[in-house]
C-alpha positions as CSV (number, residue, x, y, z in Angstrom):
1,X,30.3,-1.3,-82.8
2,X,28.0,-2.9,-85.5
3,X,25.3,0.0,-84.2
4,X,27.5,2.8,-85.2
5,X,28.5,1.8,-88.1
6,X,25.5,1.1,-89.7
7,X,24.6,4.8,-88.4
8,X,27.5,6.4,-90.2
9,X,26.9,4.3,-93.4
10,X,23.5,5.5,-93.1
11,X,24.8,9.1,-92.5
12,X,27.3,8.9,-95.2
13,X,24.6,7.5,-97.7
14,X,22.7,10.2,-97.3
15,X,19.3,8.7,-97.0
16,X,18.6,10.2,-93.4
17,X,17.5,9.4,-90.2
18,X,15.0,10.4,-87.2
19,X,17.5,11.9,-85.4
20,X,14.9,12.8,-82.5
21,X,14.1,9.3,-81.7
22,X,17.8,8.6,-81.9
23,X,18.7,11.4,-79.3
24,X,16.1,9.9,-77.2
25,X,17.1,6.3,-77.3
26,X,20.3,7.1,-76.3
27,X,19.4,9.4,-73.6
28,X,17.0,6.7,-72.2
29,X,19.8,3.6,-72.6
30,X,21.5,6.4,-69.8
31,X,18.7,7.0,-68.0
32,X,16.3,4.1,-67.2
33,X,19.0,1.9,-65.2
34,X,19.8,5.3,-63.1
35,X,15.8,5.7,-62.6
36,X,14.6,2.0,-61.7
37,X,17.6,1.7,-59.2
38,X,16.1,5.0,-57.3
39,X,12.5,3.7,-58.0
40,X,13.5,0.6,-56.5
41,X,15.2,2.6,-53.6
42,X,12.0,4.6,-53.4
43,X,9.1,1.4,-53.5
44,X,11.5,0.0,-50.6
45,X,11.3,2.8,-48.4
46,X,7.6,3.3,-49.1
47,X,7.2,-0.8,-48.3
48,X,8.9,-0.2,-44.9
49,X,7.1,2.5,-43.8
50,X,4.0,0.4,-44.3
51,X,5.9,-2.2,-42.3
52,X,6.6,0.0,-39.0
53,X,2.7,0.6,-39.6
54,X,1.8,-3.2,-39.4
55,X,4.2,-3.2,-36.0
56,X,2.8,-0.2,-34.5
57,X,-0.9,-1.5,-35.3
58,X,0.3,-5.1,-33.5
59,X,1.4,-3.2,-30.4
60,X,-1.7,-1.1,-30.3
61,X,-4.0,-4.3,-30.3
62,X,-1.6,-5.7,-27.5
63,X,-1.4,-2.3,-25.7
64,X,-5.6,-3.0,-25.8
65,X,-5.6,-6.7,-24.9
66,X,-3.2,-6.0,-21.8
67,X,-5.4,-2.9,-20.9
68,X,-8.2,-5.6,-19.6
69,X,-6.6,-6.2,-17.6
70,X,-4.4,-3.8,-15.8
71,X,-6.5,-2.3,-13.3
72,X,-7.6,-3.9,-10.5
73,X,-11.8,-2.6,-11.2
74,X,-11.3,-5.8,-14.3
75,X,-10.8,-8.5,-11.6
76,X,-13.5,-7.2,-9.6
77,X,-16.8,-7.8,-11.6
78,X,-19.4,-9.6,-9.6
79,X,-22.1,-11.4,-11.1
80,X,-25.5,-11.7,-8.9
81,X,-27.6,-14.8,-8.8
82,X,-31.2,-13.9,-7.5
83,X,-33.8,-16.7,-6.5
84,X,-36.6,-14.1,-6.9
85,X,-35.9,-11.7,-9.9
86,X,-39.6,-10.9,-10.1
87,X,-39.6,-9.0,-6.9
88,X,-35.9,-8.0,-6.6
89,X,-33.4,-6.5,-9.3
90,X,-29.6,-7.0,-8.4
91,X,-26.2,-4.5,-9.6
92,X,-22.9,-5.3,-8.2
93,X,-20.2,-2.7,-9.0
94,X,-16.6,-3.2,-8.5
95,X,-16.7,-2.3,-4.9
96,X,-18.9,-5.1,-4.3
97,X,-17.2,-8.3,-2.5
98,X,-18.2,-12.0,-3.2
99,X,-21.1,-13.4,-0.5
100,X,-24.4,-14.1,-0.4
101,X,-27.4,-12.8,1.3
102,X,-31.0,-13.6,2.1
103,X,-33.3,-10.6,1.1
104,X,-37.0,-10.0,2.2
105,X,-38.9,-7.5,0.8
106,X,-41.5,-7.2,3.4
107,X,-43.0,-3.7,1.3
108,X,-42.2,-1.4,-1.5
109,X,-42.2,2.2,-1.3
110,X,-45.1,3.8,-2.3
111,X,-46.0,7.9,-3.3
112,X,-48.9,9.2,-2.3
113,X,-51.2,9.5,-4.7
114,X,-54.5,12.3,-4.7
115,X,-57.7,12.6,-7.0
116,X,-59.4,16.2,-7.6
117,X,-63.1,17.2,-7.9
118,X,-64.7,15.7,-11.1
119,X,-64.7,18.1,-14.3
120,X,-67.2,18.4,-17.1
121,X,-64.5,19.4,-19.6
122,X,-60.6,19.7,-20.0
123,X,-60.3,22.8,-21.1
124,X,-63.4,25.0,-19.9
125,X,-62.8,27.9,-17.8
126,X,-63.2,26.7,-14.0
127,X,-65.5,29.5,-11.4
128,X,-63.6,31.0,-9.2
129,X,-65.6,33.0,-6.4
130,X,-68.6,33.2,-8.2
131,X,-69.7,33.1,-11.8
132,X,-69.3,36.4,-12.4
133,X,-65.0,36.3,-12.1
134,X,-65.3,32.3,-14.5
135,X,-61.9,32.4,-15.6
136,X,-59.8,34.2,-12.8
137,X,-56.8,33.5,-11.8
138,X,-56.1,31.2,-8.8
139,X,-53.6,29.4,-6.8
140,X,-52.5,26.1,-5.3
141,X,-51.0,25.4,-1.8
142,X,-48.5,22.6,-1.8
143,X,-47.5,21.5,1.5
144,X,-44.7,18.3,1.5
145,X,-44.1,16.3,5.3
146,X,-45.8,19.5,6.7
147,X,-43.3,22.2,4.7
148,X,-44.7,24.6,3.1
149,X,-43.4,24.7,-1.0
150,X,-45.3,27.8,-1.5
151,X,-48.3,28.6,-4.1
152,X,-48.4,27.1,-7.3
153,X,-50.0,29.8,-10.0
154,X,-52.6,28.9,-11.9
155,X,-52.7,31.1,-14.8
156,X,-55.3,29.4,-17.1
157,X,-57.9,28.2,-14.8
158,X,-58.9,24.8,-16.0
159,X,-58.6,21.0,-15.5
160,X,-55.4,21.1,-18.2
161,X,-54.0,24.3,-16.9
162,X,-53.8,23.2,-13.3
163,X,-51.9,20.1,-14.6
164,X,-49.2,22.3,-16.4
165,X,-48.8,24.5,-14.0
166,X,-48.2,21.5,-11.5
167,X,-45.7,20.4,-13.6
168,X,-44.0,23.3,-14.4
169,X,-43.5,24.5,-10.8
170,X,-41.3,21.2,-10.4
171,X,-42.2,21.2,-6.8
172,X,-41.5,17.6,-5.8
173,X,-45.2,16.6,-7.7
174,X,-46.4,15.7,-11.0
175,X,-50.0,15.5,-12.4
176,X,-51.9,14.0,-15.1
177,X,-55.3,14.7,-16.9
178,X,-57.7,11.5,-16.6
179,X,-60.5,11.3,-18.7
180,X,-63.0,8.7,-16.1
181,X,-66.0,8.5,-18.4
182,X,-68.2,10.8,-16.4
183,X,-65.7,13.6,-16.6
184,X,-62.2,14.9,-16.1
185,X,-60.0,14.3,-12.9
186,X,-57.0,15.3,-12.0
187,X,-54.5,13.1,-10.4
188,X,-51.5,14.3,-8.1
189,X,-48.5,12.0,-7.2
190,X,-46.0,12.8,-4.9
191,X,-42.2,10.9,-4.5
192,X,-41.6,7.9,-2.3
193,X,-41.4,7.4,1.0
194,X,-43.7,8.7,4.0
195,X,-42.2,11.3,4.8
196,X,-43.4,12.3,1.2
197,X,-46.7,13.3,2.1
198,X,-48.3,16.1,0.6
199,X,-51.2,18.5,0.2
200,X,-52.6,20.7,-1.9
201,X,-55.5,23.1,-1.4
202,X,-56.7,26.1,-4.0
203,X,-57.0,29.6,-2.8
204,X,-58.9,32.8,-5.0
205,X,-57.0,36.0,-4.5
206,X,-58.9,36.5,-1.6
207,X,-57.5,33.3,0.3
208,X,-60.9,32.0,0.0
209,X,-60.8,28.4,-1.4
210,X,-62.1,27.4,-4.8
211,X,-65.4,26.0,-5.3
212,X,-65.4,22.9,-7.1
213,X,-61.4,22.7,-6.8
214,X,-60.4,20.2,-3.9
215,X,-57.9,17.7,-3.8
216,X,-59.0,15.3,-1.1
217,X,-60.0,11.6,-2.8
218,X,-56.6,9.6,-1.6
219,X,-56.2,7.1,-4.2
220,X,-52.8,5.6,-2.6
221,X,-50.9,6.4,0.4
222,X,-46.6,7.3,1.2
223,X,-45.2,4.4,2.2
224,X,-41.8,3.1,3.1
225,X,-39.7,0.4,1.8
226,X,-39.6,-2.6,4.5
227,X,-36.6,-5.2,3.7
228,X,-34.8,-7.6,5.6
229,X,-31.2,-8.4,4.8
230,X,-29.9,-11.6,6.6
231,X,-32.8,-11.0,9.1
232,X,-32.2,-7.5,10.0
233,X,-35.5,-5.3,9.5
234,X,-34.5,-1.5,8.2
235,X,-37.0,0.6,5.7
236,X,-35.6,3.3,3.1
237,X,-37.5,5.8,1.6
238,X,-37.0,4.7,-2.2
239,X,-37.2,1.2,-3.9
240,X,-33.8,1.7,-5.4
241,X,-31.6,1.0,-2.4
242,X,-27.8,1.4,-2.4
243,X,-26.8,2.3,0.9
244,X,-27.4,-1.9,2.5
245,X,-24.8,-3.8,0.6
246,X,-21.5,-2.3,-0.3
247,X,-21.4,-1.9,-4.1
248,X,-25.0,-3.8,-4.8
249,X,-28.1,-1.8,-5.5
250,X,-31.5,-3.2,-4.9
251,X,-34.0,-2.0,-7.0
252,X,-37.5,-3.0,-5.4
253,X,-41.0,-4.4,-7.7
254,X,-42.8,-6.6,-5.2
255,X,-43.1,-8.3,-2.2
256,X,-40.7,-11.8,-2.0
257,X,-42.5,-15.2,-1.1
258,X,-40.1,-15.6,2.3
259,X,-36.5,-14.7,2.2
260,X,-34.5,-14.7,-2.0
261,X,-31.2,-15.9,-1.8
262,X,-29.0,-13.3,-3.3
263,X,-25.5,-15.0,-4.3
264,X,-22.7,-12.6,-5.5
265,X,-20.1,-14.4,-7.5
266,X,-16.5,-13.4,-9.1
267,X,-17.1,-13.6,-12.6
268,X,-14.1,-15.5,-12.9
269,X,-15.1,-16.3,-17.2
270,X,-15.4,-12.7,-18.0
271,X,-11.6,-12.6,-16.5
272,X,-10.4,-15.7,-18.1
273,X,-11.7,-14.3,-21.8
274,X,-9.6,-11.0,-21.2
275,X,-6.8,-13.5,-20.6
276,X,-8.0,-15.1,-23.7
277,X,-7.8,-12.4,-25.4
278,X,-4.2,-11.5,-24.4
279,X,-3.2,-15.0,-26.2
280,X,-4.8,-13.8,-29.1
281,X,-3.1,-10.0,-29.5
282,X,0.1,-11.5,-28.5
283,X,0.1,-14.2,-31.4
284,X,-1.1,-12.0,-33.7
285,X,1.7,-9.6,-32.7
286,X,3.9,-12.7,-33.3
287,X,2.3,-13.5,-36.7
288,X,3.2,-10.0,-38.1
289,X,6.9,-9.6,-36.9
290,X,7.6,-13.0,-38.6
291,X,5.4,-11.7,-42.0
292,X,7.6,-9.0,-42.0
293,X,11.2,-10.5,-41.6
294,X,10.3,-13.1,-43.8
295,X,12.0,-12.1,-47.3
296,X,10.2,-15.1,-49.0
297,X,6.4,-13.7,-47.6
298,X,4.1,-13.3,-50.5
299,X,1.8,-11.2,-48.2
300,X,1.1,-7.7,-50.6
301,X,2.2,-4.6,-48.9
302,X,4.3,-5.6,-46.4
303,X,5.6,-9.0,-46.4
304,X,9.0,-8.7,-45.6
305,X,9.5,-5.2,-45.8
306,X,11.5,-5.2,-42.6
307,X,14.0,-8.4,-43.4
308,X,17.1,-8.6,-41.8
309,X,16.2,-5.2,-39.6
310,X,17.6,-5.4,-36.1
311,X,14.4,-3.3,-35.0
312,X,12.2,-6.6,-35.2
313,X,14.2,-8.7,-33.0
314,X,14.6,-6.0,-30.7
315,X,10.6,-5.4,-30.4
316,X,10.2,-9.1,-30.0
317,X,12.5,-9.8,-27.5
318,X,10.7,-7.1,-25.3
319,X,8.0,-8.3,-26.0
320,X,7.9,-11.4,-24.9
321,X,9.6,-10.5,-21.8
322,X,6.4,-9.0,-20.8
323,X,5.0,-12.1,-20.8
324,X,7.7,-14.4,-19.0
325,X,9.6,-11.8,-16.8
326,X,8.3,-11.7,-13.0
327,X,6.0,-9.2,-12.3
328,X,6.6,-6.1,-10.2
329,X,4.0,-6.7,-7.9
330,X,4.4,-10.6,-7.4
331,X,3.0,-12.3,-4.9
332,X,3.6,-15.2,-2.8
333,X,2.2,-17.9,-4.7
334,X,1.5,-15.6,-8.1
335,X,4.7,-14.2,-9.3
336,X,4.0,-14.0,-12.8
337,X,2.4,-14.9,-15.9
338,X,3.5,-18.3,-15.9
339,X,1.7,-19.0,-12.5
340,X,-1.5,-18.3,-14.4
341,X,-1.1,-20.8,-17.3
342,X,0.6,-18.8,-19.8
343,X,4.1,-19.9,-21.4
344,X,6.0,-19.5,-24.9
345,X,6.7,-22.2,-27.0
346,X,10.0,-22.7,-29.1
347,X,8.4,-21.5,-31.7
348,X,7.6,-18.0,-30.1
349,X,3.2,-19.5,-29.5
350,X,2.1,-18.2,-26.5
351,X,-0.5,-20.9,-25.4
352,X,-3.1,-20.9,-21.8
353,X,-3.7,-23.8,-19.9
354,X,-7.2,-23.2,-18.7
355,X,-6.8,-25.6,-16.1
356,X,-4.1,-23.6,-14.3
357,X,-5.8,-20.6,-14.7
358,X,-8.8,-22.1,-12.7
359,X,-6.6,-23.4,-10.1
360,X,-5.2,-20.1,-9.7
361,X,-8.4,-17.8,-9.9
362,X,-9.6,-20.8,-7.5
363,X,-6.9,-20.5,-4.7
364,X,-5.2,-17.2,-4.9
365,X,-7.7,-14.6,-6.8
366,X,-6.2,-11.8,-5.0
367,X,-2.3,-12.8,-6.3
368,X,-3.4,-12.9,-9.9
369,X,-5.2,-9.8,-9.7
370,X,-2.3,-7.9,-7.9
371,X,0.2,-9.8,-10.2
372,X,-1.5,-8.2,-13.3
373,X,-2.6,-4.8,-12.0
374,X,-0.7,-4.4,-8.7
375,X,-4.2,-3.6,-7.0
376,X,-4.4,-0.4,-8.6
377,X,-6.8,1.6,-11.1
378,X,-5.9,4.7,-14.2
379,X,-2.0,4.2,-13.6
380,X,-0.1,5.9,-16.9
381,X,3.0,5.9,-18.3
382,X,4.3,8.7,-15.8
383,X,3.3,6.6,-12.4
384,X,5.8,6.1,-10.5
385,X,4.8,3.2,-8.8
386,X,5.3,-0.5,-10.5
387,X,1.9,-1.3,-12.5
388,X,1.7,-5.4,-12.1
389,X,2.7,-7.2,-15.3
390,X,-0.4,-5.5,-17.4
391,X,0.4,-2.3,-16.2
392,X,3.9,-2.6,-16.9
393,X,3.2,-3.9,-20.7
394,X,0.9,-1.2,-21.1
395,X,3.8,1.7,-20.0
396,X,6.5,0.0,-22.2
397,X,4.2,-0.2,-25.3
398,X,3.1,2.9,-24.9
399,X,6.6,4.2,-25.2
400,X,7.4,2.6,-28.0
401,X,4.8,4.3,-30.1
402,X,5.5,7.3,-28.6
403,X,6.2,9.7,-32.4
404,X,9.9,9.9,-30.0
405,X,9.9,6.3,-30.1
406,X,12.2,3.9,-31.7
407,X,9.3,2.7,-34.2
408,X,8.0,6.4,-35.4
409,X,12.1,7.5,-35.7
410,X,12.5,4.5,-38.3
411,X,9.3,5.8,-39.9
412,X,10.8,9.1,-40.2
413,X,13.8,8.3,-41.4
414,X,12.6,6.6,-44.3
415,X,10.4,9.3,-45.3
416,X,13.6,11.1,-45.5
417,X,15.3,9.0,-47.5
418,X,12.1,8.9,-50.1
419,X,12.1,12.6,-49.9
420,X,16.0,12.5,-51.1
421,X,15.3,9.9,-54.0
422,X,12.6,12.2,-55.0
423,X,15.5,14.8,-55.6
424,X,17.8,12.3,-56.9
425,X,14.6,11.7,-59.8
426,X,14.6,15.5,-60.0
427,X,17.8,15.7,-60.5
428,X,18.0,13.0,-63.0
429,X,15.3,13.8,-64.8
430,X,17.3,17.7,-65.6
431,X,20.4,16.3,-66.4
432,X,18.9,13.7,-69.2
433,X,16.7,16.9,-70.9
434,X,20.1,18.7,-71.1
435,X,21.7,15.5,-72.8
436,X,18.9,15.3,-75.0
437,X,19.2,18.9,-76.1
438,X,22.9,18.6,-76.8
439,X,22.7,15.3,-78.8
440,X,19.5,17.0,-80.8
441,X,21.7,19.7,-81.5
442,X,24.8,17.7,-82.3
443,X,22.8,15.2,-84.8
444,X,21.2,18.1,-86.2
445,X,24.6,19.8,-87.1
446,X,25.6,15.7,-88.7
447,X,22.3,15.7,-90.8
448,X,23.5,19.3,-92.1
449,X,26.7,18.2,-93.2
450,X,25.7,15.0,-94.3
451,X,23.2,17.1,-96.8
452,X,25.4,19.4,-97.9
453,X,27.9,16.5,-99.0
454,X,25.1,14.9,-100.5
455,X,24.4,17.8,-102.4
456,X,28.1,18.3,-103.0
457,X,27.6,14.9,-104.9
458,X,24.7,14.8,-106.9
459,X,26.7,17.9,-108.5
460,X,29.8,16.1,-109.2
461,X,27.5,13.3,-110.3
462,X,25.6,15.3,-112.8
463,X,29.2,17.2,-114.2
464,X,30.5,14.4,-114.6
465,X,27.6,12.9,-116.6
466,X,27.8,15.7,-118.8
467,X,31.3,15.5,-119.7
468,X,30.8,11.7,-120.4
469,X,27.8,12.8,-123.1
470,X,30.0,15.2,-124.6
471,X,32.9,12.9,-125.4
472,X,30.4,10.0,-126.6
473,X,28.8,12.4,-129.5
């Protein structure tokens, strides 16, 4: 009350005022509550979107942690132990089964391996016939195990020209250019095995052969591979041999000093750090639901964005029963995660007991891997058949964060609700110009009459003034 009358003494006195600034302070006194409750409405919104972010990125690292181990290729990894790595490399794949071997490499497969005539030069032009046609045209034979491959053309007649055209013709040889010293040779190797034989003889168009072009100085003869696996003799044709063990390749370097003892273990630690690893993602996953319910959290972004919202609880609680609930492929002895070490304290911690876990792995590997990826491989979300308690996990979160899901529907209906705040601004914002025009124009018709009434006065004033001078003289 004070306020406005001071502004009509002011008015009244005459002295003026900024009536632009007042039209805007009074508009503003209207509009800034109005606009900080919808910014406020706004910031929230914006804060729980960022929230159901954090949650979705939680169930995507758990989605990951449980994908280790949801098929049954992750329980399957065998690690080889070889007594004699020098002569013997060892693979296992996941089709490979726990046992151990003696292995005897008795020979390695060899290729056979021919020298040509000696040449003065690389590059100079070769006699074909006689030296009246140097430079012609010629052609090589190739014969491999007694089949004819067919001529190999030898456009540029010279030590380096036979060797690309060798190459090029990709017949089941290859050759290379030495330089001995004394001159140029070269050297033709076949493939492995001897049944890999080979031979190669030059030919003029005539059929006559070559002078000076022979392939005939064996440098290394086809051999098999000779092994023995838990005494039994056999020979393959290549020193990488996959066809003895079932998932283990051999690849062959040397001869072994006697029999190598070839062990092929579970690798029971690359399981137990996937199972790790689930403890990790799930505590994590715990971490953030509590950061974001927590209306005290001083964690920027999104601590406690989500407070008091039903959907947290609801996440958690289905959650966890991924963990605790029997699985869908339980076995006898193995029925679910529990059996395996894992448990939940009161305080939501899921915690392993490594000890249990050995046991388990120990006396019933083929429960825990059924339990966790009911013995199957690539199941998805539209597999009818129950997917072990990984599997499972993995089709449950992967609903969730489905853009149908109960996560992305929140999302989307606070972007709604920002998008209507934004109008409410909008709005706002039109209605307070239009009150600001009306109260310019309102204060500008005041200011007028307040100047005409002072003008009105100041002529009064200086009448009166007049008549008072008149009657003093």
């Amino acid at each position: 009350m004070a306020s406005t009358n001071n502004i009509v003494s002011t008015l009244g006195a005459g002295s003026g005022i900024d009536i632009k600034a007042l039209a805007q302070s009074l508009v503003d006194a209207e509009k800034t509550p109005k606009k900080e409750r919808i910014d406020a409405k706004i910031a929230e919104s914006e804060a729980r979107i960022t929230g159901y972010g954090a949650v979705k990125y939680a169930l995507s690292e758990l989605k990951n942690a449980f994908g280790k181990l949801n098929d049954a290729s992750e329980f399957n990894a065998i690690k080889p132990a070889n007594t004699q790595a020098g002569a013997f490399g060892v693979t296992a794949s996941t089709t490979a089964d726990a046992g151990s071997y003696n292995i005897e490499v008795l020979q390695t497969a060899l290729a056979q391996r021919t020298a040509s005539s000696t040449f003065a030069d690389r590059a100079t032009p070769l006699n074909v016939v006689s030296p009246a046609t140097t430079g012609s045209a010629f052609a090589l034979n190739l014969t491999i195990g007694g089949v004819d491959k067919g001529d190999i053309q030898i456009t540029n007649p010279s030590p380096a020209g036979m060797v690309s055209a060798i190459n090029g013709a990709k017949l089941g040889v290859t050759a290379q250019l030495i330089n001995t010293g004394s001159g140029y040779t070269v050297v033709v190797t076949g493939e492995t095995g001897a049944a890999q034989t080979f031979s190669l003889t030059s030919k003029d168009s005539s059929g006559a052969a070559v002078p000076g072009v022979a392939f005939s100085t064996s440098l290394q003869t086809a051999t098999d591979a000779s092994i023995k696996v838990n005494g039994l003799a056999m020979t393959r044709s290549s020193n990488t041999i996959n066809d003895v063990v079932e998932g283990v390749t051999l690849d062959l370097y040397a001869t072994t000093t006697g029999p190598a003892r070839l062990d092929l273990n579970r690798d029971t630690a690359g399981i137990k750090d996937n199972i790790k690893a689930l403890v990790t993602a799930y505590n994590d996953f715990e971490e953030t639901l509590k950061v974001l319910g927590d209306r005290e959290s001083e964690v920027e972004e999104f601590g406690g964005s989500l407070a008091g919202e039903s959907l947290l609880q609801s996440i958690r609680s289905q959650v966890r029963a991924m963990i605790t609930d029997t699985s869908s492929t339980a076995g006898t002895n193995i029925k679910a995660a529990r059996n395996v070490g894992l448990s939940i304290d009161r305080y939501g911690k899921l915690s392993l007991d490594e000890s249990k876990l050995d046991a388990a792995l120990q006396a019933n590997f083929a429960e825990v891997s059924t339990m966790f990826s009911a013995g199957t491989n690539n199941q998805s979300i539209y597999s009818p058949a129950p997917a072990g308690l990984a599997g499972d996990a993995i089709n449950k979160i992967e609903k969730m964060l489905l853009s149908s899901g109960m996560i992305e529907t929140q999302s989307q209906n606070a972007s709604t609700k920002i998008a209507k705040y934004k109008e409410e601004l909008a709005t706002l914002e039109d209605r307070m110009e239009k009150l600001l025009s009306r109260y310019m124009a309102q204060f500008s018709v005041m200011e007028s009459i307040v100047g005409n009434s002072n003008s009105t006065r100041e002529g009064l004033k200086g009448t009166f003034e007049g008549m008072m001078k008149a009657y003093s003289s």
